[in-house]
C-alpha positions as CSV (number, residue, x, y, z in Angstrom):
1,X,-29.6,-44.0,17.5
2,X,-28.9,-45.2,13.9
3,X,-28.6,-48.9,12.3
4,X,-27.9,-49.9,8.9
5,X,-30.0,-53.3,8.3
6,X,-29.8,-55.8,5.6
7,X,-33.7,-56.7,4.4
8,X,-32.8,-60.3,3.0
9,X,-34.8,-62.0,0.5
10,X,-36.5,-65.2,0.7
11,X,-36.6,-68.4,-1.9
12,X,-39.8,-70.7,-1.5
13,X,-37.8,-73.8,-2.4
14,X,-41.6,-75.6,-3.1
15,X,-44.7,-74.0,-2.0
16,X,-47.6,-76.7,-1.6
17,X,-51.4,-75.5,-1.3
18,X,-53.4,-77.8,0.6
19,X,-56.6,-76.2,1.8
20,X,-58.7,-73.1,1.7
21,X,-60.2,-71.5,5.0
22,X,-63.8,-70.0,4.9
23,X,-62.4,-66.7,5.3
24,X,-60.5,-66.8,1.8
25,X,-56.9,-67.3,3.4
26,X,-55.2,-70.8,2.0
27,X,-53.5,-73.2,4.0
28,X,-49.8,-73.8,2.6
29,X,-46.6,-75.6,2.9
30,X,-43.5,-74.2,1.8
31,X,-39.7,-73.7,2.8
32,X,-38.4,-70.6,3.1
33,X,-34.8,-69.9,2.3
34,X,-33.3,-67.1,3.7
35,X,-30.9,-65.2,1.3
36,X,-28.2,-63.2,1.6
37,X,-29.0,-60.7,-0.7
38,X,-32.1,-57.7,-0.5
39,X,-32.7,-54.4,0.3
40,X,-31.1,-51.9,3.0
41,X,-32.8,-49.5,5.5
42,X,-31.1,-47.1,7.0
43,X,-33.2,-45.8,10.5
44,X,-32.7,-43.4,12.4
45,X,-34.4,-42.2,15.2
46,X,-35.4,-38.7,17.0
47,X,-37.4,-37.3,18.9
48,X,-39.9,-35.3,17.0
49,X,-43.2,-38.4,17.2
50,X,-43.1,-38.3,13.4
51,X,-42.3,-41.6,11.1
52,X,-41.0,-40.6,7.7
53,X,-40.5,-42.7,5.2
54,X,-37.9,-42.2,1.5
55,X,-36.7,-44.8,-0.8
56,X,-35.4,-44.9,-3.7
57,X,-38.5,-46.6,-5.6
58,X,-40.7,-44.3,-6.8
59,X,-43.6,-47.0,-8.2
60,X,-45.2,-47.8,-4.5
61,X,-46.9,-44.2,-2.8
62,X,-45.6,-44.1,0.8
63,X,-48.8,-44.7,2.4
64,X,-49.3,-48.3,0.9
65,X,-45.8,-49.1,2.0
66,X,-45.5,-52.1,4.5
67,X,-42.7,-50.7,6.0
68,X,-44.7,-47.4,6.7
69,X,-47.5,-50.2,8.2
70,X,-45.2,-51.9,10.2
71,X,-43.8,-48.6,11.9
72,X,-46.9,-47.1,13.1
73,X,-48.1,-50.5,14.3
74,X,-45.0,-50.9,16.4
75,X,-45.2,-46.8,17.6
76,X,-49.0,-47.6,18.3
77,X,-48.3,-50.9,20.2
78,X,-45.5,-49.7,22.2
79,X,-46.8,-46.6,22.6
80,X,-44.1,-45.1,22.1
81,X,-43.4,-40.8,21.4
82,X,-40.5,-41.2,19.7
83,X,-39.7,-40.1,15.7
84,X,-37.5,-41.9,12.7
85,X,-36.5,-41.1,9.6
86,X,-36.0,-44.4,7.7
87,X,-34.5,-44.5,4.1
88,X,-35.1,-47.6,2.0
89,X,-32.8,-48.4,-0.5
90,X,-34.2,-51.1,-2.6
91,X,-32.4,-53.8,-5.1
92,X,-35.0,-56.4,-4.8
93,X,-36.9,-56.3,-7.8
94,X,-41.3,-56.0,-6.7
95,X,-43.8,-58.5,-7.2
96,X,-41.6,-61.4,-8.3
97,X,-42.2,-63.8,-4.8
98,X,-38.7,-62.8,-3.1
99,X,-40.7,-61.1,-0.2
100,X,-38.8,-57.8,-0.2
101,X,-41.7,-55.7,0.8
102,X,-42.6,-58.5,3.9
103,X,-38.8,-58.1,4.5
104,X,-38.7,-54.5,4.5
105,X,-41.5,-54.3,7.0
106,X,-40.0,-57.1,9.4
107,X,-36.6,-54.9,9.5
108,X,-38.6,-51.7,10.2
109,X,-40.0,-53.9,13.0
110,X,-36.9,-55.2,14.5
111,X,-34.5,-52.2,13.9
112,X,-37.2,-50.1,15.7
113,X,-37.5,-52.1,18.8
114,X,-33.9,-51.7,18.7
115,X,-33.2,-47.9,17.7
116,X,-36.7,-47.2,20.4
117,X,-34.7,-49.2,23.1
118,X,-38.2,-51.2,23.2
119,X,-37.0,-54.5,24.7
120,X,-40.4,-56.0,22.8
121,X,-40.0,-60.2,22.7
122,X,-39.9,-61.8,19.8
123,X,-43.6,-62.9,21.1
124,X,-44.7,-59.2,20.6
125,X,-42.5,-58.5,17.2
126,X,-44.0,-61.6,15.7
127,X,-47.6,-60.8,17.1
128,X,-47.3,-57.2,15.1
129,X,-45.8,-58.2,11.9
130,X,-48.6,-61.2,11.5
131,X,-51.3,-58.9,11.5
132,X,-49.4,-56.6,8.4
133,X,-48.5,-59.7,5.7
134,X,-48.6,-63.6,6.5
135,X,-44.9,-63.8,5.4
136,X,-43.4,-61.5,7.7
137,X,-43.0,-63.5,10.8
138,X,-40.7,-65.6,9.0
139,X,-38.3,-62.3,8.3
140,X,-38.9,-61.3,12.4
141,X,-37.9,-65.2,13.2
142,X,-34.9,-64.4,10.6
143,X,-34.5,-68.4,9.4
144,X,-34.7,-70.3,7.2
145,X,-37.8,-72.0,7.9
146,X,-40.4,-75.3,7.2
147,X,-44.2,-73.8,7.1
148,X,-47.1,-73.8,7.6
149,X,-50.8,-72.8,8.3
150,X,-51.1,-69.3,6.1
151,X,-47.3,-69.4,6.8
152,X,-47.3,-68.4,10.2
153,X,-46.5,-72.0,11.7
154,X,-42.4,-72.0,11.7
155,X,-40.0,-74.4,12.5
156,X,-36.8,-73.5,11.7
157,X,-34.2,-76.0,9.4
158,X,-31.3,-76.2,8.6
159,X,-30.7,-76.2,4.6
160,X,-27.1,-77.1,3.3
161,X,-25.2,-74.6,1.3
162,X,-26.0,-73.8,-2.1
163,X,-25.8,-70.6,-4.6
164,X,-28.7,-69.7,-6.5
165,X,-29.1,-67.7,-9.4
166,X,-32.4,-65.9,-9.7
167,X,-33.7,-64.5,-12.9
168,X,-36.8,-61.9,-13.4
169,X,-38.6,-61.1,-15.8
170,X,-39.6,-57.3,-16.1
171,X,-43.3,-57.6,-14.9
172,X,-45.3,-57.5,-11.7
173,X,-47.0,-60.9,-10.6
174,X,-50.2,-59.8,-8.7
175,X,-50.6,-62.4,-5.6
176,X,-54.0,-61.5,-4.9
177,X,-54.7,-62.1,-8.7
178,X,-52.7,-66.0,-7.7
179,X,-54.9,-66.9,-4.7
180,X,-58.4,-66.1,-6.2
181,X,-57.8,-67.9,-9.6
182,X,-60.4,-70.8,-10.3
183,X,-57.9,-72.9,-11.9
184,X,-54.9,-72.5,-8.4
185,X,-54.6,-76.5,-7.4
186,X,-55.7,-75.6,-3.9
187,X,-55.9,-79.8,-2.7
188,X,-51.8,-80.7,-3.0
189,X,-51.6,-83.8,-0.3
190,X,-49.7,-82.7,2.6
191,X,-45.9,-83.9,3.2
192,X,-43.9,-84.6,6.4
193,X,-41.2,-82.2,7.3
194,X,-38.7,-84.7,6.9
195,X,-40.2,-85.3,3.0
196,X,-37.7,-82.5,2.0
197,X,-36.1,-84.5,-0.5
198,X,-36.6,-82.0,-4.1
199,X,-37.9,-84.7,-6.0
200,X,-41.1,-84.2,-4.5
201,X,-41.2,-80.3,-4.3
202,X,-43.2,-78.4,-7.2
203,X,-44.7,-75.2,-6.7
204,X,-48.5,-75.3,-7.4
205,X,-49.2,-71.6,-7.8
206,X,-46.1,-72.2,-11.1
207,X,-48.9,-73.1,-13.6
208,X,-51.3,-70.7,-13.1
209,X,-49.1,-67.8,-13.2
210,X,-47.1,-69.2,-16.1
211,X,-50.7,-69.4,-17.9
212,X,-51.3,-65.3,-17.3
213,X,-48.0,-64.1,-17.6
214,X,-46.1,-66.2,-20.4
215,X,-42.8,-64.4,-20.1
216,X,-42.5,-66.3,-16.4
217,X,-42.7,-69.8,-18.7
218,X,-39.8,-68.0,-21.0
219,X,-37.6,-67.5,-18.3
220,X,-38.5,-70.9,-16.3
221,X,-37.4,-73.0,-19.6
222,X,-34.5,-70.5,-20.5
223,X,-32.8,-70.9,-16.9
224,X,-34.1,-75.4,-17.2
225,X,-31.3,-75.5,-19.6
226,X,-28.6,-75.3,-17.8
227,X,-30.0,-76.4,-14.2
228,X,-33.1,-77.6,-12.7
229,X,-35.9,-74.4,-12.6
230,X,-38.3,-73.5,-10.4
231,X,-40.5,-70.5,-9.2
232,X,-40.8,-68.7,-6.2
233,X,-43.7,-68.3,-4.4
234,X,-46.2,-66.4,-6.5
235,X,-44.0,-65.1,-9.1
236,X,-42.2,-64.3,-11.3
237,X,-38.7,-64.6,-10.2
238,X,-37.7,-68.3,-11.5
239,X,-34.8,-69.8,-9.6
240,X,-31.6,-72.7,-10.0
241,X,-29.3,-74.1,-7.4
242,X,-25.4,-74.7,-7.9
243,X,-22.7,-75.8,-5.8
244,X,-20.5,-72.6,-5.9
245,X,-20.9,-69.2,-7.0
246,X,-18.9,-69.7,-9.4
247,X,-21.4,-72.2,-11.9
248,X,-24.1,-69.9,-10.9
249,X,-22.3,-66.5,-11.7
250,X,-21.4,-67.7,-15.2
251,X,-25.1,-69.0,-16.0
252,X,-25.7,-65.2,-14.8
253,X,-23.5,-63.4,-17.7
254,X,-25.9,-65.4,-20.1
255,X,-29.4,-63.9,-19.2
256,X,-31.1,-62.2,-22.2
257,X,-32.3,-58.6,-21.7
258,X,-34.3,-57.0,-19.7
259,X,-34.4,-59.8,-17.6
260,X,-32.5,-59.0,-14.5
261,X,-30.5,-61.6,-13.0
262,X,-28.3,-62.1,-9.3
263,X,-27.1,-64.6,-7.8
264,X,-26.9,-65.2,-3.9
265,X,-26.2,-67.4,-1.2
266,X,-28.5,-69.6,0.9
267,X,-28.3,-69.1,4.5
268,X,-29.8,-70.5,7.1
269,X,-29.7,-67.0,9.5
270,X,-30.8,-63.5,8.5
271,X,-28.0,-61.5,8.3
272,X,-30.3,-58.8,9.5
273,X,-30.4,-61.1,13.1
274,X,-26.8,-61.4,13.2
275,X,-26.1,-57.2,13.0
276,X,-29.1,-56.7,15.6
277,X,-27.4,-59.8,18.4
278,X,-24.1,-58.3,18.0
279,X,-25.4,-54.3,19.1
């Protein structure tokens, strides 16, 4: 069997931290908006017991792929003897807090239960990609989400439509380097779900990052000219909201090089969910 799955990217419209547990991880609140824009796998799978893994980004080795995690954890769990040959075809740019590698691993998990005729629950699927990344649940749940915990607490919302244009700068924004940082605001007062009103959104890992990589502050006051900027979870993509596609697509013929720019529309379902309920 063979599928051809969209990995969809994720905004963190505001990403609060309120807490840190004694084992390092911090508690959070953020909302994740599903996109409908990311990377592709193609998966395929056979009968040999062997996972292989190609993509077309060369700057991650294959053994510290997520994707190549996420696989073996779902062979090893389901004990399974099957093969696949899964091809990766990446757009998503890496470290810039649009969870395309947690997005990449959650498709491997869900096109596998489906391409292994696994019949895992979401119970099991969700059980496996927690113990790879804390944001890949929210890809396995596939929408858009209110959160919590480490991220793993999900309650789905609905968001109302918007474009968004989302600009990069060319560097890689280490998260690890984020989390451990003295000055991280790690006491942000929590907020009721139904507090989702922007005005009271901010993104309290921004600051920090913006102080070690000042090309993130460049882009977040280039893009505050013409809309309302904000960064993604823990950089350095920085992101605006517009009505249509339209506003947004014309603010993206403006971005300076080598910033890399696209624009894409929030939705409230993964698109990779929709493909999988329709096989």
């Amino acid at each position: 069997m063979k599928l051809s799955l969209p990995a969809p990217a994720k905004l963190n419209l505001f990403l609060h931290i309120t807490g840190q547990k004694e084992n390092g991880y911090h508690n959070l609140q953020t909302l994740f908006q599903m996109l409908d824009f990311g990377d592709r796998l193609e998966i395929e799978s056979n009968d040999t017991g062997k996972i292989e893994l190609s993509t077309n980004e060369k700057s991650i080795p294959n053994k510290e792929n997520l994707i190549l995690q996420a696989a073996q954890a779902v062979q090893s769990y389901a004990a399974c003897d099957h093969g696949v040959k899964i091809l990766l075809k990446k757009k998503l740019p890496i470290g810039a807090g649009l969870g395309g590698g947690s997005s990449d691993a959650a498709t491997a998990i869900l096109g596998l239960n489906a391409v292994w005729n696994l019949a895992l629950t979401n119970t099991e699927l969700l059980s496996i990609g927690s113990k790879i990344g804390a944001d890949i649940p929210v890809f396995i749940s596939g929408r858009t989400s209110w959160a919590e915990g480490i991220g793993e607490k999900l309650t789905p919302i609905d968001t109302p439509s918007k474009w968004f244009l989302i600009v990069t700068p060319d560097i890689f924004v280490s998260t690890s380097k984020i989390f451990s940082h003295p000055s991280l605001t790690r006491n942000t007062h929590p907020i009721k779900i139904r507090a989702t009103e922007e005005n009271c959104w901010k993104n309290d890992c921004q600051q920090v990052v913006e102080d070690l990589y000042p090309e993130v502050k460049k882009v977040r006051k280039w893009l505050a000219n013409f809309a309302p900027a904000r960064m993604t979870g823990t950089g350095g993509s920085i992101f605006s909201s517009f009505s249509t596609e339209d506003d947004a697509k014309a603010i993206l013929k403006k971005i300076p090089k080598p910033w890399l720019g696209f624009v894409a529309k929030g939705v409230n379902r993964s698109p990779a969910l929709k493909i999988l309920s329709s096989e």
